[in-house]
Every structure is written in structure tokens, then in C-alpha cells.
MOPAC internal coordinates of N, CA, C and O (Angstrom, degrees):
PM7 1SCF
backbone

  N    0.0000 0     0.00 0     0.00 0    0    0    0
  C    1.4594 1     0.00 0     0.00 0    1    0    0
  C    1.5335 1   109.03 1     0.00 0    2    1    0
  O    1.2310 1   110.66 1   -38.97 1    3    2    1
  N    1.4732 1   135.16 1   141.03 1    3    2    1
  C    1.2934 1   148.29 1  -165.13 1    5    3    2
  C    1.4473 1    93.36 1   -96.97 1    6    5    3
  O    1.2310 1   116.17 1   -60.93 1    7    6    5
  N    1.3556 1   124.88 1   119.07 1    7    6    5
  C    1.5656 1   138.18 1   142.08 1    9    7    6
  C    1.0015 1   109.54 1   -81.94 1   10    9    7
  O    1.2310 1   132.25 1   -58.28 1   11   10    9
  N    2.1938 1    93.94 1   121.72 1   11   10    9
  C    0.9323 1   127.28 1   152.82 1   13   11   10
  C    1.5141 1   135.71 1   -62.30 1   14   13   11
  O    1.2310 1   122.49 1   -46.58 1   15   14   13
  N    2.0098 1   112.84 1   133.42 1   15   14   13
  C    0.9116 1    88.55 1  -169.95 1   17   15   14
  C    1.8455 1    94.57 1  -123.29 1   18   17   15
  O    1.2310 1   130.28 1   -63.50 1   19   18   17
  N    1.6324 1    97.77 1   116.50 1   19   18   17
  C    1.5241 1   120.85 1   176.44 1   21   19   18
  C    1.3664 1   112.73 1   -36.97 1   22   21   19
  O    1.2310 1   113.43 1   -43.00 1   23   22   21
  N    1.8152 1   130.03 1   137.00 1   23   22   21
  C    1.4231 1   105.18 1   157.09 1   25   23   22
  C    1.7056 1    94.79 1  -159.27 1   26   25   23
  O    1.2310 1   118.90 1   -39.89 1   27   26   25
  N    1.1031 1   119.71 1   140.11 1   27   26   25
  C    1.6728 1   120.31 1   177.88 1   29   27   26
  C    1.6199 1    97.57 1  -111.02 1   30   29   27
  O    1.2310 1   134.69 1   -17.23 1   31   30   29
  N    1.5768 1    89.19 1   162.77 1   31   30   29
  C    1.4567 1   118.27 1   179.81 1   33   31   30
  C    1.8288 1   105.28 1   -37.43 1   34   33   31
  O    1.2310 1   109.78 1   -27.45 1   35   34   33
  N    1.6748 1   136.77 1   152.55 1   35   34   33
  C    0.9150 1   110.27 1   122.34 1   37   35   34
  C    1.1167 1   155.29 1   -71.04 1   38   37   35
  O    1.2310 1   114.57 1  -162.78 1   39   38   37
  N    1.0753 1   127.90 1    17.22 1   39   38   37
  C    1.4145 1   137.27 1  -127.23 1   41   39   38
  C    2.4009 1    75.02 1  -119.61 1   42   41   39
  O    1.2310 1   122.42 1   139.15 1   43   42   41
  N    1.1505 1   112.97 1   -40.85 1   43   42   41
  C    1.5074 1   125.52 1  -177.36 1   45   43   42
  C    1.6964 1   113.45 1   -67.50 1   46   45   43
  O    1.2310 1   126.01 1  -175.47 1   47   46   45
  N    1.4716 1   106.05 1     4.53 1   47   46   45
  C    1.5036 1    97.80 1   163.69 1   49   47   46
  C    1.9069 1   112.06 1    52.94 1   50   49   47
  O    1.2310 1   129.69 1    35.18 1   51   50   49
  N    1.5191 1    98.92 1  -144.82 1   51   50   49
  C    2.0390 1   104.74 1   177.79 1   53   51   50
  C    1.2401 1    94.21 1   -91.19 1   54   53   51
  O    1.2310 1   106.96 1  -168.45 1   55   54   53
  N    1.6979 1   141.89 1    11.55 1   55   54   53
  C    1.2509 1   115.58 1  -161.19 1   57   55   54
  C    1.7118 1   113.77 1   -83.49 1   58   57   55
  O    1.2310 1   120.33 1   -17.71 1   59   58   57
  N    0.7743 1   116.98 1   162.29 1   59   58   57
  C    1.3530 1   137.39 1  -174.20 1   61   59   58
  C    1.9471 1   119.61 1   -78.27 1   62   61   59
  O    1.2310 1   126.87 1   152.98 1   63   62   61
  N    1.8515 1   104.39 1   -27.02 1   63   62   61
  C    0.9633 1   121.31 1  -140.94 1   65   63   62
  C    1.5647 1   106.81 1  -112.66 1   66   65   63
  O    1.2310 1   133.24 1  -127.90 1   67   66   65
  N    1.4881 1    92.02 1    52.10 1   67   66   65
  C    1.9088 1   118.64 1  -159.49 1   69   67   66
  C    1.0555 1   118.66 1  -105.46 1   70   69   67
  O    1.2310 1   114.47 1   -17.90 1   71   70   69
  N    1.4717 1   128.09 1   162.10 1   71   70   69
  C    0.9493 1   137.79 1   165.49 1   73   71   70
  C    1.5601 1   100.68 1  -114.52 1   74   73   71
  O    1.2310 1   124.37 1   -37.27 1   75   74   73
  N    1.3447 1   109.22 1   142.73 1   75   74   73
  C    1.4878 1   123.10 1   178.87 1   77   75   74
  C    1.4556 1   126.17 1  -120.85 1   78   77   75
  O    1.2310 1   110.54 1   -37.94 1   79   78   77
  N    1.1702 1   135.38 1   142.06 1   79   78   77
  C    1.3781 1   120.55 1  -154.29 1   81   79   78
  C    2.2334 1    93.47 1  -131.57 1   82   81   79
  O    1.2310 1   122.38 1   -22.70 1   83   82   81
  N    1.0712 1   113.04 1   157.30 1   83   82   81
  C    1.5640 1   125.08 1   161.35 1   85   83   82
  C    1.0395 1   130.61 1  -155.02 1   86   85   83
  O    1.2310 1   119.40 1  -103.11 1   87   86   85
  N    1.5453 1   118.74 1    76.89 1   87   86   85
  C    1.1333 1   160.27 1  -133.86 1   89   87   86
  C    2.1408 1    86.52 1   -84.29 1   90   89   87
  O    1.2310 1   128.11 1   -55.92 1   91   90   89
  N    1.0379 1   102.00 1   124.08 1   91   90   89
  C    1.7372 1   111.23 1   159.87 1   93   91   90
  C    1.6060 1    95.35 1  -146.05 1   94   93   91
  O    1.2310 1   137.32 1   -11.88 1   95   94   93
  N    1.7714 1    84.06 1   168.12 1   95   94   93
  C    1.5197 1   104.12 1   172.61 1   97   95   94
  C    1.0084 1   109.58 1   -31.36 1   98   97   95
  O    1.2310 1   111.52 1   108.12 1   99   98   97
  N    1.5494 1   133.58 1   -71.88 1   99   98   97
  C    1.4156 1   129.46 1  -131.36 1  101   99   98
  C    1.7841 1    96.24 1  -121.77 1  102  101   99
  O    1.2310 1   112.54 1  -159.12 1  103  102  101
  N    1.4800 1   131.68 1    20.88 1  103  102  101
  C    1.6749 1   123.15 1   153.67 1  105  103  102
  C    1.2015 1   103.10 1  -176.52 1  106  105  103
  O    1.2310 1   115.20 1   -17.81 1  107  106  105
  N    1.2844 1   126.71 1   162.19 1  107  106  105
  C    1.7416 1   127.88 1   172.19 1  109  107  106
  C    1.1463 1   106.02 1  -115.46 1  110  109  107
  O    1.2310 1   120.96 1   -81.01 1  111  110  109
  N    0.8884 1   115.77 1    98.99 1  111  110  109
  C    2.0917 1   151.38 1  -173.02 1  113  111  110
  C    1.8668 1    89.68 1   -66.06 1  114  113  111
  O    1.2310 1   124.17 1   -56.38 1  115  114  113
  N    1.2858 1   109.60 1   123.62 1  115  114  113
  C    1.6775 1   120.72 1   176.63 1  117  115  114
  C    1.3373 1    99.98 1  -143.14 1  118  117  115
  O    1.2310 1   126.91 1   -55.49 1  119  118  117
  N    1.8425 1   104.31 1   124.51 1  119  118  117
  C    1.2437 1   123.70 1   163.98 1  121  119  118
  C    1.9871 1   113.72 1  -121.46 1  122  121  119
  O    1.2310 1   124.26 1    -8.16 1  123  122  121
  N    1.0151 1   109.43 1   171.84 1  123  122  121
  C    1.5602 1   128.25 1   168.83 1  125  123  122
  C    1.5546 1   112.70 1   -57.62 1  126  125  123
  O    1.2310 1    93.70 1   -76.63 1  127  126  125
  N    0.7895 1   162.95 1   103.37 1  127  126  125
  C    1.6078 1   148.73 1   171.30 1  129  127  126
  C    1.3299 1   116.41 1   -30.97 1  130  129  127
  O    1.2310 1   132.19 1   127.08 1  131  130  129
  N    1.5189 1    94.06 1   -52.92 1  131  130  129
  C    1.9804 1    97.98 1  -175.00 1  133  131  130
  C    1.5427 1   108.16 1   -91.14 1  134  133  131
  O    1.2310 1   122.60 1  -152.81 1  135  134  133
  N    1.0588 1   112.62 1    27.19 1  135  134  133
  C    1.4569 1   114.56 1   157.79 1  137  135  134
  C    1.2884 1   130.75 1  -158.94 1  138  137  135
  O    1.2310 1   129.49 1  -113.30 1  139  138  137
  N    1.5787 1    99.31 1    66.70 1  139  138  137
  C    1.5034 1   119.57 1  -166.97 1  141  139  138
  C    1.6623 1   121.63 1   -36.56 1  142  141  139
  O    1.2310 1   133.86 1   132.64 1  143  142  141
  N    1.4249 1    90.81 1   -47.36 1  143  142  141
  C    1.5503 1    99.40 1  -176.56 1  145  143  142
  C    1.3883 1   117.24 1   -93.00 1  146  145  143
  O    1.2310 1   118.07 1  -162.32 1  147  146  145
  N    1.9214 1   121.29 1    17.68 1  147  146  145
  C    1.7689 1   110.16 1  -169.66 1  149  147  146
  C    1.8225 1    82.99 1   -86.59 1  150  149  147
  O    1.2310 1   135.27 1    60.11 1  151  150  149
  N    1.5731 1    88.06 1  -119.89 1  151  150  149
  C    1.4923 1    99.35 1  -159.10 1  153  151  150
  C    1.3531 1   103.83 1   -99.89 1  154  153  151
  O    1.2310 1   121.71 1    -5.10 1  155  154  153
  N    1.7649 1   114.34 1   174.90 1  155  154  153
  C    1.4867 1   113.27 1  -164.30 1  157  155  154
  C    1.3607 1    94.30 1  -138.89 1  158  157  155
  O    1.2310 1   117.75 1   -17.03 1  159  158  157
  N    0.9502 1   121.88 1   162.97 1  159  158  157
  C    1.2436 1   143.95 1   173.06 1  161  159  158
  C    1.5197 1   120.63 1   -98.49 1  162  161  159
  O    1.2310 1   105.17 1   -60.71 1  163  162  161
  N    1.2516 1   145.05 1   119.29 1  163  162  161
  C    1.2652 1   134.68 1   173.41 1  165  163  162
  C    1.5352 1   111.53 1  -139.66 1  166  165  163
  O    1.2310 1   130.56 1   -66.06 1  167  166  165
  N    1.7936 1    97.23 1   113.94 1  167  166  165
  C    1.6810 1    89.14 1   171.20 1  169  167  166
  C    1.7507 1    93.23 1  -139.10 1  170  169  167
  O    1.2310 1   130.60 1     1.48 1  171  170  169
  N    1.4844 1    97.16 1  -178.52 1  171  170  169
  C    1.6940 1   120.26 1  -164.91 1  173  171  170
  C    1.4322 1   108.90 1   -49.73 1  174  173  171
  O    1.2310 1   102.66 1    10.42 1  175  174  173
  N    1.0929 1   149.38 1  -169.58 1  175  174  173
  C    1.3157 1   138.31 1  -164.28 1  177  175  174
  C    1.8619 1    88.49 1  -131.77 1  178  177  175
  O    1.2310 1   115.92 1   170.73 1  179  178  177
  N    1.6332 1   125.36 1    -9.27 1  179  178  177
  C    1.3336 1   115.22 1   165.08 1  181  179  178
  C    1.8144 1   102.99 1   -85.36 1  182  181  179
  O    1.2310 1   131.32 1   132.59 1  183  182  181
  N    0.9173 1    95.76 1   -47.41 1  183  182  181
  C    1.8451 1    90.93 1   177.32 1  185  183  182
  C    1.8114 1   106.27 1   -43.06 1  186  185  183
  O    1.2310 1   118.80 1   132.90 1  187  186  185
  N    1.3785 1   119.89 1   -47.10 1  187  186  185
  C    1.3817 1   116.82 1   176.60 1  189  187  186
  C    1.7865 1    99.63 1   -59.74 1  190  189  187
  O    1.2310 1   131.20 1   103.37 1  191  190  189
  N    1.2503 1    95.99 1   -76.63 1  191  190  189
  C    1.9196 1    85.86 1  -161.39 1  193  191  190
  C    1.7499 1   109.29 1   -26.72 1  194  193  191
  O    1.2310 1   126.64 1   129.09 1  195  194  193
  N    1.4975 1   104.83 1   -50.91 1  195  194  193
  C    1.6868 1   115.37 1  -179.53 1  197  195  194
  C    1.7165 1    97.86 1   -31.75 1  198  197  195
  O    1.2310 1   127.24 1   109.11 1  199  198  197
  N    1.4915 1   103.68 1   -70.89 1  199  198  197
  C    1.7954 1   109.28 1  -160.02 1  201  199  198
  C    1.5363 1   101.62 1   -49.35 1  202  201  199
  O    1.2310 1   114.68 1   149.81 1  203  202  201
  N    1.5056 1   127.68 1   -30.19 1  203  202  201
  C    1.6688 1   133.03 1  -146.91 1  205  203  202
  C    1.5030 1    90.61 1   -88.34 1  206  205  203
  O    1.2310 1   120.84 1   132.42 1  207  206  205
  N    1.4975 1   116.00 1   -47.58 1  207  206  205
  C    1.3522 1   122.03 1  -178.52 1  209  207  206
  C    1.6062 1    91.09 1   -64.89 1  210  209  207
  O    1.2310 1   115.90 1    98.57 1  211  210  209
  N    1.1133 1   125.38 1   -81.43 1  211  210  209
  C    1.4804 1    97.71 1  -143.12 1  213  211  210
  C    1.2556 1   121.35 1   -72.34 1  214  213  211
  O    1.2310 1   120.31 1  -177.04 1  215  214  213
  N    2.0233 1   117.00 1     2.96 1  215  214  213
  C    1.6046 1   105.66 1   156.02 1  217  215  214
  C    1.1821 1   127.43 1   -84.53 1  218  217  215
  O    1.2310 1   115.51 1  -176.51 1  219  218  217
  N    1.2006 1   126.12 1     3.49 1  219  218  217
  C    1.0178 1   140.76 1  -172.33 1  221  219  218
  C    1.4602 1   111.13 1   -98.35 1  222  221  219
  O    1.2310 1   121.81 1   179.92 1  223  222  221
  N    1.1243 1   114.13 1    -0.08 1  223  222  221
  C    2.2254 1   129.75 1  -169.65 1  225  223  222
  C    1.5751 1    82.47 1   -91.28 1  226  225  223
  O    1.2310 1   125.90 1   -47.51 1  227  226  225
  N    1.5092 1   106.27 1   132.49 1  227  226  225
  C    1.3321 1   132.35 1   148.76 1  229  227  226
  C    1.6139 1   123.49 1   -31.77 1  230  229  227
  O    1.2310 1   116.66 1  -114.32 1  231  230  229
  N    1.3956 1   123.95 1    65.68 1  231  230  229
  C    1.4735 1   109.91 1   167.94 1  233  231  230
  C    1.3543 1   141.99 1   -34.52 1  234  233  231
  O    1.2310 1   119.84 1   -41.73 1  235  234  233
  N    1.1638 1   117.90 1   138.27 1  235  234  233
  C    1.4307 1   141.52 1  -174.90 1  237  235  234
  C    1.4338 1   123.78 1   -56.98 1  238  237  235
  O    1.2310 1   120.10 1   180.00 1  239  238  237

């Protein structure tokens, strides 16, 4: 089994109130911070770049 290795934004300081990402080759695994063990999220690692690019676009 592949261990994951957890890591949030810095930008989130000690807060609790995170999103966490565990980025491998083949999906970028997203959970809750304060609920390490509920549910996870896992999609393709182009669907991530997609989401990063378009929060990252200059608002209107």
C-alpha cells in the first residue's frame, strides 16, 4: 500500500479549517483537515492543474 504524504496550503497558518491535498503520480487525493479519517476526494492530477489554473485567473 502507498503512504500518503498529507500537506496544506501555507497560506492556512495553525488553522484547522483546511483543505489537504496528497498529490501522487497517478491522482491528487483531497481530504478535510479536521477530519483526517472521513472521506477523501480523489481526482486526475489534470483535473487538479485545471482547478489551480482557474483559481489562480485574475478576477473580474
Amino acid at each position: 500500500m502507498h503512504i500518503l504524504h498529507w500537506r496544506k496550503s501555507t497560506h492556512s497558518g495553525d488553522s484547522s479549517n483546511c483543505v489537504e491535498i496528497a498529490p501522487t503520480a497517478a491522482a491528487i487525493h483531497i481530504r478535510d483537515s479536521k477530519t483526517t479519517a472521513g472521506p477523501r476526494l480523489t481526482i486526475k492530477p489534470s483535473a487538479w492543474a485545471h482547478f489551480v489554473s482557474y483559481t489562480a485567473r485574475p478576477k473580474l
